[in-house]
N, CA, C and O atoms as a CHARMM CRD file, in Angstrom:
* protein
*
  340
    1    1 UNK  N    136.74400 -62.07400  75.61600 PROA 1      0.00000
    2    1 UNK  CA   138.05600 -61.77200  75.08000 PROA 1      0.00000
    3    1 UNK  C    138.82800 -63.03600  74.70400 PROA 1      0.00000
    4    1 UNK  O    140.05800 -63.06500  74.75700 PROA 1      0.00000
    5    2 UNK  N    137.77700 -64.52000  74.16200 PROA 2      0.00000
    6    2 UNK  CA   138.74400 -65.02100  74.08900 PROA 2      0.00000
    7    2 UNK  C    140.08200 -65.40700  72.58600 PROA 2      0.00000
    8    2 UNK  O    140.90900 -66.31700  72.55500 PROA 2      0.00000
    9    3 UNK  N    139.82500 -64.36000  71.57300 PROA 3      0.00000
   10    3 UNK  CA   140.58700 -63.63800  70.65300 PROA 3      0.00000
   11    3 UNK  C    141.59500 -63.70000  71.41900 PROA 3      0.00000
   12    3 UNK  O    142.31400 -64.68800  71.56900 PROA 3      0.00000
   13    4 UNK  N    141.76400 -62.06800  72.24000 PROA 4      0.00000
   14    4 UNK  CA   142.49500 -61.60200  72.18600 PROA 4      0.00000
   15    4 UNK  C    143.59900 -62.99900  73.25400 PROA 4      0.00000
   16    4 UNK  O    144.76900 -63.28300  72.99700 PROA 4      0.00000
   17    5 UNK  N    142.91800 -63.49200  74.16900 PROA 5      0.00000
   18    5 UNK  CA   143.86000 -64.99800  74.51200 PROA 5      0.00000
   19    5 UNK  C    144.66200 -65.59000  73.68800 PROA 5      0.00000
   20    5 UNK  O    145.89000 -65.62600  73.61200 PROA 5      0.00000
   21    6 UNK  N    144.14000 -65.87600  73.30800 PROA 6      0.00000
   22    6 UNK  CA   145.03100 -66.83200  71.60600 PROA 6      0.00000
   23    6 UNK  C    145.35600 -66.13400  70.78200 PROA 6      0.00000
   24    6 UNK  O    145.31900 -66.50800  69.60900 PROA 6      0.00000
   25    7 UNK  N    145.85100 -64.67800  71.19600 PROA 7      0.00000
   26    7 UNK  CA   146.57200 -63.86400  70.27300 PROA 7      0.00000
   27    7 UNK  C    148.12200 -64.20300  71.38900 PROA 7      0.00000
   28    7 UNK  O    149.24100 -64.62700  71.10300 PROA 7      0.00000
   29    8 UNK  N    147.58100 -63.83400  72.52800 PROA 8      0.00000
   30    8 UNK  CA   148.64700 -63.45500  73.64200 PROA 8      0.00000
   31    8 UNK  C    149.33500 -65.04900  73.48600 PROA 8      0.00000
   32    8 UNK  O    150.48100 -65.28400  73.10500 PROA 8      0.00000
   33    9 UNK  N    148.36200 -65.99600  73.86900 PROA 9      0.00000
   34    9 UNK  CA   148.93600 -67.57500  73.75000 PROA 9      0.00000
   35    9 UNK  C    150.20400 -67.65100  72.90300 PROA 9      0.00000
   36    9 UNK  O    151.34600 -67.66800  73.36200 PROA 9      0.00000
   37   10 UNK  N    149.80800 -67.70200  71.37700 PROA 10     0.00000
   38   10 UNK  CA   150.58800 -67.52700  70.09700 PROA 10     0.00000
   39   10 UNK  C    151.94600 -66.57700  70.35500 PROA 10     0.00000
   40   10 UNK  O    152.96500 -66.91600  69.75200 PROA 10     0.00000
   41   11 UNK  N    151.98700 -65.68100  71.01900 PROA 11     0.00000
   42   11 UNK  CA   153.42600 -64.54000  71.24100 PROA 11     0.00000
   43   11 UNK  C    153.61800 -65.44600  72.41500 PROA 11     0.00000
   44   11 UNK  O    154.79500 -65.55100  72.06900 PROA 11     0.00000
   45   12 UNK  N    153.57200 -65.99500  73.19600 PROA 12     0.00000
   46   12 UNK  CA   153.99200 -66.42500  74.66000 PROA 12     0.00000
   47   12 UNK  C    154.74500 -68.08300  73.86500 PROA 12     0.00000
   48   12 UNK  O    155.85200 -68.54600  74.13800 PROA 12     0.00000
   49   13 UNK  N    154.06900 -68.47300  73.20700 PROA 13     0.00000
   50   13 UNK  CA   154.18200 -69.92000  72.65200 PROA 13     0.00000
   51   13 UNK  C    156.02300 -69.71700  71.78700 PROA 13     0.00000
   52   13 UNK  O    157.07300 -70.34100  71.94200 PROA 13     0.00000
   53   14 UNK  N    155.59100 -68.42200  70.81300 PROA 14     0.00000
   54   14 UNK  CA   156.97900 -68.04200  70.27700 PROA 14     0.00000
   55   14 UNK  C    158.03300 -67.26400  70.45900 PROA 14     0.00000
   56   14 UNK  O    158.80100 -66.72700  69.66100 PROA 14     0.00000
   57   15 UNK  N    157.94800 -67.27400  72.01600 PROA 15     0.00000
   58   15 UNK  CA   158.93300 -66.43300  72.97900 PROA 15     0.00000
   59   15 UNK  C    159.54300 -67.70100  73.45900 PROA 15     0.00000
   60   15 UNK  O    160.76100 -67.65100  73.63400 PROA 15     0.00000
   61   16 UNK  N    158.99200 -68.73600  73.68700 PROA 16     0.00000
   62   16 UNK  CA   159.52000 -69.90800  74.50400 PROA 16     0.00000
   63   16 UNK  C    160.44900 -70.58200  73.36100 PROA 16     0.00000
   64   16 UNK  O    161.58800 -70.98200  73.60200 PROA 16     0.00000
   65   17 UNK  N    160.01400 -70.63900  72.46000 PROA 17     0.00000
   66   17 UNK  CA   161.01100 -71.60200  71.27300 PROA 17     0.00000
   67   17 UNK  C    162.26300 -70.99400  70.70200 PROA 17     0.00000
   68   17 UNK  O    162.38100 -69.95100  70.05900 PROA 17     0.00000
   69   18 UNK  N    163.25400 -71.94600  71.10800 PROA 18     0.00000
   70   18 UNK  CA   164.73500 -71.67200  70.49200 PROA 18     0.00000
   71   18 UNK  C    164.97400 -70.71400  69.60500 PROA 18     0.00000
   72   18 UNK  O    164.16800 -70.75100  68.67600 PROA 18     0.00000
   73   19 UNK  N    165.62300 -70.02500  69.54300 PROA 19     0.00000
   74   19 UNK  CA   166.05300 -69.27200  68.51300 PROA 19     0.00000
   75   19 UNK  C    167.61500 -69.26300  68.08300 PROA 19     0.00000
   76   19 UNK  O    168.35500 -68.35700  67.70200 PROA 19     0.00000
   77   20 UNK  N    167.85400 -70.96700  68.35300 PROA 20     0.00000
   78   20 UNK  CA   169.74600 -71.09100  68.15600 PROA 20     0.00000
   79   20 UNK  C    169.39600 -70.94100  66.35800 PROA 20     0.00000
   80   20 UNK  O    170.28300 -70.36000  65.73400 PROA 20     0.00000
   81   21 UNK  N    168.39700 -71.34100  65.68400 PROA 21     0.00000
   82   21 UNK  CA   168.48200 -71.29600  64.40100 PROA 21     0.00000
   83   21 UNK  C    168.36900 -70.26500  64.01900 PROA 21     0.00000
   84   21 UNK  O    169.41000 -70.08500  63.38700 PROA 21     0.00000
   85   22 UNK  N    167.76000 -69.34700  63.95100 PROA 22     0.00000
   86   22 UNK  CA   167.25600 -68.24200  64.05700 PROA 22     0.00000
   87   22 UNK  C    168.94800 -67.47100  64.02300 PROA 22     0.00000
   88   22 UNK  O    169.49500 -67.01900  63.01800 PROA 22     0.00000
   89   23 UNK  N    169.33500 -67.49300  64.98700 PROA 23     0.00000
   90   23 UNK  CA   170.50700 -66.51400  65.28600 PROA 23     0.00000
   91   23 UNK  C    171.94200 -67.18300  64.80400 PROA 23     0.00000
   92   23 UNK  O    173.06000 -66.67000  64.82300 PROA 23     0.00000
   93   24 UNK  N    171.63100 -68.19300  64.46900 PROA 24     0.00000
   94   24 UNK  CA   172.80400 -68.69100  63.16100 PROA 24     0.00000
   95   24 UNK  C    172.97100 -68.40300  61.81600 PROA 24     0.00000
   96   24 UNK  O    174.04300 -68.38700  61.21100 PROA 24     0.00000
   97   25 UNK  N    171.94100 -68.19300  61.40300 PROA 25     0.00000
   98   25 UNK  CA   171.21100 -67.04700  60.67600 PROA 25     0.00000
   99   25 UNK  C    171.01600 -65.97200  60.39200 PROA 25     0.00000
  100   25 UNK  O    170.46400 -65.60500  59.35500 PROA 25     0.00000
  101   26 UNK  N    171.57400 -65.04800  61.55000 PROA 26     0.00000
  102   26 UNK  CA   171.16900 -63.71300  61.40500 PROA 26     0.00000
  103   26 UNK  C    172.17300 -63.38100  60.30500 PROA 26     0.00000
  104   26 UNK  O    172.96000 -64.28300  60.01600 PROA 26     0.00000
  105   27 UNK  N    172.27900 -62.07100  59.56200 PROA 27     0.00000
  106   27 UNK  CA   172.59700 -61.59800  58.60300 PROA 27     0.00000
  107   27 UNK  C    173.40600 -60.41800  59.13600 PROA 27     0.00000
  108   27 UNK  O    172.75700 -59.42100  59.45300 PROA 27     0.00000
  109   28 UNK  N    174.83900 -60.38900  59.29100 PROA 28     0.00000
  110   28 UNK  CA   175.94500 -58.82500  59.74300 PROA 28     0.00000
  111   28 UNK  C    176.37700 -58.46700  58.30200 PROA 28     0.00000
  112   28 UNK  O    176.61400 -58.95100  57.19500 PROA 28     0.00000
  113   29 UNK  N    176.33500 -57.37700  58.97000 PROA 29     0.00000
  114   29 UNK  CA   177.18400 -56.41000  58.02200 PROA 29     0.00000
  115   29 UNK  C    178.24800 -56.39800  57.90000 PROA 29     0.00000
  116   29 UNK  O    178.93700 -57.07400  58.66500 PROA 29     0.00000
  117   30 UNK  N    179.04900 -55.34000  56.51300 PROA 30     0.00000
  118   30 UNK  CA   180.89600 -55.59800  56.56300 PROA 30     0.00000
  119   30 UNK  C    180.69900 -55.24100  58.04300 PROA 30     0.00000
  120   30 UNK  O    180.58000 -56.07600  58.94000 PROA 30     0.00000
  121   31 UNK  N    180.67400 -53.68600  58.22400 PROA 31     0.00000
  122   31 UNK  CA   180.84200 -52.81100  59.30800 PROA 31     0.00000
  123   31 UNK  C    181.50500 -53.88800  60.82300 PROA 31     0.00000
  124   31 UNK  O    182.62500 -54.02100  61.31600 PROA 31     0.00000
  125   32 UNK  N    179.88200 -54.58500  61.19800 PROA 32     0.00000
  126   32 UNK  CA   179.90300 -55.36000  62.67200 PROA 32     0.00000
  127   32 UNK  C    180.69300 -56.47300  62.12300 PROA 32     0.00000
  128   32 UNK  O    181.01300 -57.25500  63.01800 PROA 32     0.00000
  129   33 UNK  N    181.13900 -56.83100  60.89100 PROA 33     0.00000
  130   33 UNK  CA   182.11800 -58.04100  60.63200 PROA 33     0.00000
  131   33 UNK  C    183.31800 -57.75200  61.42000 PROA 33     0.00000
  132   33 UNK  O    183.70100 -58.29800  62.45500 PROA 33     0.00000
  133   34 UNK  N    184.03200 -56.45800  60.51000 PROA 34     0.00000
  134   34 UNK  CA   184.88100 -55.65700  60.78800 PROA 34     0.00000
  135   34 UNK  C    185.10400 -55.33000  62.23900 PROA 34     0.00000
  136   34 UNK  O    186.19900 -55.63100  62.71400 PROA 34     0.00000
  137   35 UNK  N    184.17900 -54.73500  63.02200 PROA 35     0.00000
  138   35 UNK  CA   184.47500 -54.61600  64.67500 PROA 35     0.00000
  139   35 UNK  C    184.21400 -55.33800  65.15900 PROA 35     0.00000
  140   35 UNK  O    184.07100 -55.12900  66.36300 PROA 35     0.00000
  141   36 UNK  N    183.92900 -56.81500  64.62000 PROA 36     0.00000
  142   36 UNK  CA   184.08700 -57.96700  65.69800 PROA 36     0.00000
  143   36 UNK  C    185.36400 -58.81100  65.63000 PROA 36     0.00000
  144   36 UNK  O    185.76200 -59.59600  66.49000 PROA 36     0.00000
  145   37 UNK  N    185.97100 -58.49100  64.38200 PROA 37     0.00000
  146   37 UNK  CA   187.28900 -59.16200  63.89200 PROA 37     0.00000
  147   37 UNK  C    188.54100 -57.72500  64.40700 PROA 37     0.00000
  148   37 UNK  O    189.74100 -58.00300  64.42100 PROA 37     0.00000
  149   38 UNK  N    188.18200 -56.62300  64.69700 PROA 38     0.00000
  150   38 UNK  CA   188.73600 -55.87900  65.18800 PROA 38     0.00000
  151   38 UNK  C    190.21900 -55.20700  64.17700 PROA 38     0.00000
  152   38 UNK  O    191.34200 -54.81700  64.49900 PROA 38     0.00000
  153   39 UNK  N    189.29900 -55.37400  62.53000 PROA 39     0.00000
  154   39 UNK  CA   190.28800 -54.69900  61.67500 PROA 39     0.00000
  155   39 UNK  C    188.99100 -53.77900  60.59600 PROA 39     0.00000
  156   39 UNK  O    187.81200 -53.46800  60.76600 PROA 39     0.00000
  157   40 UNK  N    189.66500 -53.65800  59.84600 PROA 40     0.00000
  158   40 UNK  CA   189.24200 -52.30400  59.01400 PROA 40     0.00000
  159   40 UNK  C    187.88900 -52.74400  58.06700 PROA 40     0.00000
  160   40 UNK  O    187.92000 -53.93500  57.75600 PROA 40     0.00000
  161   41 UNK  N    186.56300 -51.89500  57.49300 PROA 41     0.00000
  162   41 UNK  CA   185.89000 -52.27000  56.56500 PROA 41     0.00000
  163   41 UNK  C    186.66100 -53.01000  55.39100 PROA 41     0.00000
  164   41 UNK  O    186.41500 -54.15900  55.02200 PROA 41     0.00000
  165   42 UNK  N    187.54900 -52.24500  54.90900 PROA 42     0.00000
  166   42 UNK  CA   188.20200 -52.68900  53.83400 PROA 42     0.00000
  167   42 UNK  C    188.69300 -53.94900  53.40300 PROA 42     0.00000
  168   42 UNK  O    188.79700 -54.43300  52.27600 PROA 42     0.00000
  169   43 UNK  N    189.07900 -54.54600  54.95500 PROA 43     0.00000
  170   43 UNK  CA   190.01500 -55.79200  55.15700 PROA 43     0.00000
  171   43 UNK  C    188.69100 -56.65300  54.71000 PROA 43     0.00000
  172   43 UNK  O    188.90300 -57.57400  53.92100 PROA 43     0.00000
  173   44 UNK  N    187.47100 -56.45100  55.10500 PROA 44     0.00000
  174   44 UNK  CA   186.62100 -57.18800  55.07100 PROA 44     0.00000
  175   44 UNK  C    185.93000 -57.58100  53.80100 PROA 44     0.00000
  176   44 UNK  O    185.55000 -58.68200  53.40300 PROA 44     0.00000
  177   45 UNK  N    185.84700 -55.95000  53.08300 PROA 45     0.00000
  178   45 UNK  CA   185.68100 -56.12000  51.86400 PROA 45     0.00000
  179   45 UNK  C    186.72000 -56.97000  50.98300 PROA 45     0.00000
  180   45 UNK  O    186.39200 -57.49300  49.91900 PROA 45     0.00000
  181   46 UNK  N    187.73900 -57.03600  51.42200 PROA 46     0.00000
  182   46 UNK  CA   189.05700 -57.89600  50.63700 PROA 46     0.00000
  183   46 UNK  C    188.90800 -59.35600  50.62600 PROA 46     0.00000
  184   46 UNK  O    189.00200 -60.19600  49.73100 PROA 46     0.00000
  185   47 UNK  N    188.64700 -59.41100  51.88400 PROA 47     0.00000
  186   47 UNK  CA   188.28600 -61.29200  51.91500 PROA 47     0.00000
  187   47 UNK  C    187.10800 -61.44800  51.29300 PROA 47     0.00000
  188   47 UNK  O    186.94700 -62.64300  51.04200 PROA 47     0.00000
  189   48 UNK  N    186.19800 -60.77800  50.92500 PROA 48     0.00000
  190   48 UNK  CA   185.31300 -61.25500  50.44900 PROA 48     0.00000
  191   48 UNK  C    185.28900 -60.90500  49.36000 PROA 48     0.00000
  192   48 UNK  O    184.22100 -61.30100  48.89400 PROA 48     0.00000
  193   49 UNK  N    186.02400 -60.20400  48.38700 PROA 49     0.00000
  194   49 UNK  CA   186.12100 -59.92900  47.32200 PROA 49     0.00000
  195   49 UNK  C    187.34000 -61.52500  46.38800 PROA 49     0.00000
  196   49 UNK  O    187.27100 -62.13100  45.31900 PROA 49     0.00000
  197   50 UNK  N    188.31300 -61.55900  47.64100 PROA 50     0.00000
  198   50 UNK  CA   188.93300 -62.86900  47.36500 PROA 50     0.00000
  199   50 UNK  C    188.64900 -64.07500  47.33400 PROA 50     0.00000
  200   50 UNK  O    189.40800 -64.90800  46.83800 PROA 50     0.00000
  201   51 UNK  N    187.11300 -64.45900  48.04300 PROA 51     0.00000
  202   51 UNK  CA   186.91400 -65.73800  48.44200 PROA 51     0.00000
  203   51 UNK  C    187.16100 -66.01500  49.44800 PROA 51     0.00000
  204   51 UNK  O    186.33600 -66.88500  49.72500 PROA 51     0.00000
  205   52 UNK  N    187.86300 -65.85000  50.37300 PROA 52     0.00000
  206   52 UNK  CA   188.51900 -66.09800  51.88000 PROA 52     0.00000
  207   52 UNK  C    186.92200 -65.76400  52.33800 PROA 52     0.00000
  208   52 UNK  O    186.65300 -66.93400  52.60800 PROA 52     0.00000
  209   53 UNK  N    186.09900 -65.29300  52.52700 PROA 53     0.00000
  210   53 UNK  CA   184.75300 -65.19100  53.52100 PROA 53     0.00000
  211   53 UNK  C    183.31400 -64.80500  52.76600 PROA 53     0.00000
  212   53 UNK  O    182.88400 -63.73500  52.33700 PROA 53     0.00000
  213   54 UNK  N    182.73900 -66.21100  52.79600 PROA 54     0.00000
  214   54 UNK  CA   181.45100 -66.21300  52.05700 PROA 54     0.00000
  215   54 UNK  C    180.74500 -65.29000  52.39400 PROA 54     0.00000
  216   54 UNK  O    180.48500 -65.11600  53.58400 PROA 54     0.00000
  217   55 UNK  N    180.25100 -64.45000  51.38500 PROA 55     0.00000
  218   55 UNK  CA   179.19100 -63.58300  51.86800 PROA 55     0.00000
  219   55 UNK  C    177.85600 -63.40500  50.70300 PROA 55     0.00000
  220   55 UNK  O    177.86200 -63.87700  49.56700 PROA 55     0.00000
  221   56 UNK  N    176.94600 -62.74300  51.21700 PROA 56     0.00000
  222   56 UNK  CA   175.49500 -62.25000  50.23500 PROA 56     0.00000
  223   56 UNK  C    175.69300 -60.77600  49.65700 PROA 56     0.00000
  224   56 UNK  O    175.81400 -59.85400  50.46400 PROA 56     0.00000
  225   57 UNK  N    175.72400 -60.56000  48.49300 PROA 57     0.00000
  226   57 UNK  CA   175.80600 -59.41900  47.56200 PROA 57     0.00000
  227   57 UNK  C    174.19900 -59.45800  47.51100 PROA 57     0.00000
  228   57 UNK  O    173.28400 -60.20700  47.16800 PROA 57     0.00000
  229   58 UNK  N    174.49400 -57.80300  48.23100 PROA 58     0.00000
  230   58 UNK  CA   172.62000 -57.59800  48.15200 PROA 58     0.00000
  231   58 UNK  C    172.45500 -56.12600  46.87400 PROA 58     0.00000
  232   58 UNK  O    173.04700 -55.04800  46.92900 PROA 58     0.00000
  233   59 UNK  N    171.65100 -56.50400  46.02600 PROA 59     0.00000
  234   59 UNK  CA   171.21700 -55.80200  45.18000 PROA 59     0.00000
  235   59 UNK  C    172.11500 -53.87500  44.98700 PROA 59     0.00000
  236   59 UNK  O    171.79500 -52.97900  45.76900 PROA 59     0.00000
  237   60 UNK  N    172.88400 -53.70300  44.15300 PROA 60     0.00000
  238   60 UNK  CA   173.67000 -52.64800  43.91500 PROA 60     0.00000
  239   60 UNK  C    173.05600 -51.54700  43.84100 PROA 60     0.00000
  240   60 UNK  O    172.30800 -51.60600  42.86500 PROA 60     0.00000
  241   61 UNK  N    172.95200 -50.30100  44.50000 PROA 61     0.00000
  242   61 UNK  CA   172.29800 -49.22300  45.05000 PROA 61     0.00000
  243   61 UNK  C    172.77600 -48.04700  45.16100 PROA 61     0.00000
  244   61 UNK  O    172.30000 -46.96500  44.82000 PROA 61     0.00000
  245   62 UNK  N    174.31700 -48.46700  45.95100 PROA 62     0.00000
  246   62 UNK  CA   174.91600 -47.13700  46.04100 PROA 62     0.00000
  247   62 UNK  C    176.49000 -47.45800  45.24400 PROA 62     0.00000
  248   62 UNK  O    176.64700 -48.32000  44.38000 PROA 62     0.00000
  249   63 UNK  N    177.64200 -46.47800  45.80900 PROA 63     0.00000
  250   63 UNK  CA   178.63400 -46.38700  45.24000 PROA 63     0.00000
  251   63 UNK  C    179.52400 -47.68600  45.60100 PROA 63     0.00000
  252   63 UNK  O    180.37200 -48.19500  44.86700 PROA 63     0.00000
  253   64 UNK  N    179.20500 -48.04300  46.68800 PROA 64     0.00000
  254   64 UNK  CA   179.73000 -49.47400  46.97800 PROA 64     0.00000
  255   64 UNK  C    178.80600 -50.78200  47.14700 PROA 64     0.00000
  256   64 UNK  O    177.69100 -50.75400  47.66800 PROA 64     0.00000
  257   65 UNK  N    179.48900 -52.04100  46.58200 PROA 65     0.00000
  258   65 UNK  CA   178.39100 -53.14200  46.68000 PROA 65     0.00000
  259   65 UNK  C    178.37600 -53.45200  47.85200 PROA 65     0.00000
  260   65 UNK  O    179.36500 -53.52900  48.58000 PROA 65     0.00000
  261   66 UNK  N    176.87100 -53.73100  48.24700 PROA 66     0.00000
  262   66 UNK  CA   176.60400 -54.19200  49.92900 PROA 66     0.00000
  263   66 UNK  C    176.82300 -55.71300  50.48300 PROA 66     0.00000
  264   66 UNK  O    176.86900 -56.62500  49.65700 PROA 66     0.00000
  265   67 UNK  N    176.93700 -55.94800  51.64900 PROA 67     0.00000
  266   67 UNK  CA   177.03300 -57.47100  51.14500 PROA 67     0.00000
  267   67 UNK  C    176.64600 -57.61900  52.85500 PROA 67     0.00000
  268   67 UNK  O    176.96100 -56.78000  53.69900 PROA 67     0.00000
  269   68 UNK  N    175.91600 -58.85100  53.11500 PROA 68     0.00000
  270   68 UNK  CA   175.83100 -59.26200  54.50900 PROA 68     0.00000
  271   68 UNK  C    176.50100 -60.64000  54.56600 PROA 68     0.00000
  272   68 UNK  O    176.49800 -61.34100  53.55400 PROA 68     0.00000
  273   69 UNK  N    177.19500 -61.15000  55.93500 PROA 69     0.00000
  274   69 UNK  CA   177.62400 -62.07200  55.74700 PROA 69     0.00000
  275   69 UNK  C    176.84800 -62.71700  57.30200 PROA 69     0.00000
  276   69 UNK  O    176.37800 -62.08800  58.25000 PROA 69     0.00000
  277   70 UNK  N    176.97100 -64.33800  57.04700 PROA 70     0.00000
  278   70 UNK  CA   176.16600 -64.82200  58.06000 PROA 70     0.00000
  279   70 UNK  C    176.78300 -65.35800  59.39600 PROA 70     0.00000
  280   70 UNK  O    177.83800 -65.98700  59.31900 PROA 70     0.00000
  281   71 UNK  N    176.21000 -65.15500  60.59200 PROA 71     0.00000
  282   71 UNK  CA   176.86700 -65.42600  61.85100 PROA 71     0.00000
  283   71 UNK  C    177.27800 -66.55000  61.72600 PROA 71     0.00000
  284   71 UNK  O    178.32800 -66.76700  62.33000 PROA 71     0.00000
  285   72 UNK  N    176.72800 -67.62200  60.99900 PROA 72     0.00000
  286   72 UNK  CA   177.45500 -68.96800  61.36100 PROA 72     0.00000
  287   72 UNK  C    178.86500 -69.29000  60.53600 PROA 72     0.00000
  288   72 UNK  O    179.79700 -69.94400  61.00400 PROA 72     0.00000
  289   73 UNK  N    178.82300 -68.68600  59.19500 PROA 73     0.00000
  290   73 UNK  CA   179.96100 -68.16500  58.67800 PROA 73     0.00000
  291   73 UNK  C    181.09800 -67.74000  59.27500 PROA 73     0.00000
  292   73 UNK  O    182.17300 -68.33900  59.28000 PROA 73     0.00000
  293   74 UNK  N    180.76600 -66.34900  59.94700 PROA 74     0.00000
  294   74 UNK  CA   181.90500 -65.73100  60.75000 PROA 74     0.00000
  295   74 UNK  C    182.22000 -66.72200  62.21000 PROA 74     0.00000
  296   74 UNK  O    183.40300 -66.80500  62.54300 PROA 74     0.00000
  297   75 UNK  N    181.61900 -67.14400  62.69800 PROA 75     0.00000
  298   75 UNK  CA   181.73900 -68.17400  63.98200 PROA 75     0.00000
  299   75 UNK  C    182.92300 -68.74700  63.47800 PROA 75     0.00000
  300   75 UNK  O    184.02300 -68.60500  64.01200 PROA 75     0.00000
  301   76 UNK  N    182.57100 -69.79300  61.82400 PROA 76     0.00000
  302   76 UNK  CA   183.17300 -71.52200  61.60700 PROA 76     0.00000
  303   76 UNK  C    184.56300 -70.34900  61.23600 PROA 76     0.00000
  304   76 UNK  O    185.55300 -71.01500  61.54000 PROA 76     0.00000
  305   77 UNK  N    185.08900 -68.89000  60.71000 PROA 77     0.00000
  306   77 UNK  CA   185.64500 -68.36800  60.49000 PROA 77     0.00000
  307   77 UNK  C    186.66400 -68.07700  61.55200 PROA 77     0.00000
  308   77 UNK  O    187.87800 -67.98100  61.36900 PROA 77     0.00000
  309   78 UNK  N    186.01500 -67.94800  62.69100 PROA 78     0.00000
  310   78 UNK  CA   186.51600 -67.38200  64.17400 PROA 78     0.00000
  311   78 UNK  C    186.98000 -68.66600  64.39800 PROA 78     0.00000
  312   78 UNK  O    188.18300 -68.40500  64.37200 PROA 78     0.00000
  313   79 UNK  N    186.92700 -69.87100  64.60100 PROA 79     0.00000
  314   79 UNK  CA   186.96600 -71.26000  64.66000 PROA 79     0.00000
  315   79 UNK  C    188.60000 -71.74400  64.00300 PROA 79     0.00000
  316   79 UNK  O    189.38000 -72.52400  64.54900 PROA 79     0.00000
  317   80 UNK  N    188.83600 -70.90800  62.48600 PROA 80     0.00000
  318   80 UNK  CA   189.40100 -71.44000  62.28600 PROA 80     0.00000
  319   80 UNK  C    190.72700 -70.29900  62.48700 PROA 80     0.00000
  320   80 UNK  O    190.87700 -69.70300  63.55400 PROA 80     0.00000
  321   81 UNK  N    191.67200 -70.09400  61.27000 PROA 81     0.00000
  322   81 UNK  CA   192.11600 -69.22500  61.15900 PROA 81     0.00000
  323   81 UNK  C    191.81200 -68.02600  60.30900 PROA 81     0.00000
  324   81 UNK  O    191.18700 -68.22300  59.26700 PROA 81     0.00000
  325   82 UNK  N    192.21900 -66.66600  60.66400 PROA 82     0.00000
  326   82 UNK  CA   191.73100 -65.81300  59.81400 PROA 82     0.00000
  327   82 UNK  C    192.42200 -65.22800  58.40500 PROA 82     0.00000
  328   82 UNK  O    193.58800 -65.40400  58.05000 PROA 82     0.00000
  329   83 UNK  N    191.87200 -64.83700  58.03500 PROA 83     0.00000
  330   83 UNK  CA   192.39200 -64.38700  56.14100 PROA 83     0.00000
  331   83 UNK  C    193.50400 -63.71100  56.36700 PROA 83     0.00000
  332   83 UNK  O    193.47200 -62.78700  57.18000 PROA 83     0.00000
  333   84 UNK  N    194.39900 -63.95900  55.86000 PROA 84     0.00000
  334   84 UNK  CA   195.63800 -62.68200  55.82800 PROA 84     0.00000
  335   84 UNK  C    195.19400 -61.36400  55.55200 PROA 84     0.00000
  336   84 UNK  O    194.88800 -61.24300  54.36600 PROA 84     0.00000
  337   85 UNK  N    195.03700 -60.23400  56.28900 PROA 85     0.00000
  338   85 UNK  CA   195.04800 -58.54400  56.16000 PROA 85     0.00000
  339   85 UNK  C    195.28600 -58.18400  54.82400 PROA 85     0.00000
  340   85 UNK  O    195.33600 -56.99600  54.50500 PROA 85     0.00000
């Protein structure tokens, strides 16, 4: 079995390594923007429709454009002051 070793090795090897990059990175939604800033989708859609909060316009699908914005974004955001409502 010694495959299946150096299969297990390889997952054990990338369980141990950092994932601060990784999770600076991750990709939220308006939605979890919105209930982590503890105001409305809308508000969220506003700043980012204004420029006040960088975000990713992901490919147009439904009746509203989608957009993810990135944790390290909202952090340096939380950091500073927030967009006027």
């Amino acid at each position: 079995m010694p495959q299946s070793n150096a299969v297990l090795d390889k997952h054990q090897s990338e369980a141990k390594r950092p994932k601060m990059a990784e999770e600076k990175d991750e990709l939220l939604t308006v939605r979890e923007v919105a209930r982590r800033l503890r105001v409305d989708d809308t508000t969220v859609r506003r700043w980012i429709k204004s420029g006040a909060l960088e975000a990713i316009a992901l490919p147009h699908r439904a009746k509203r454009q989608a957009y993810r914005i990135k944790r390290s974004t909202l952090e340096s955001l939380l950091g500073g002051a927030l967009p006027e409502a």
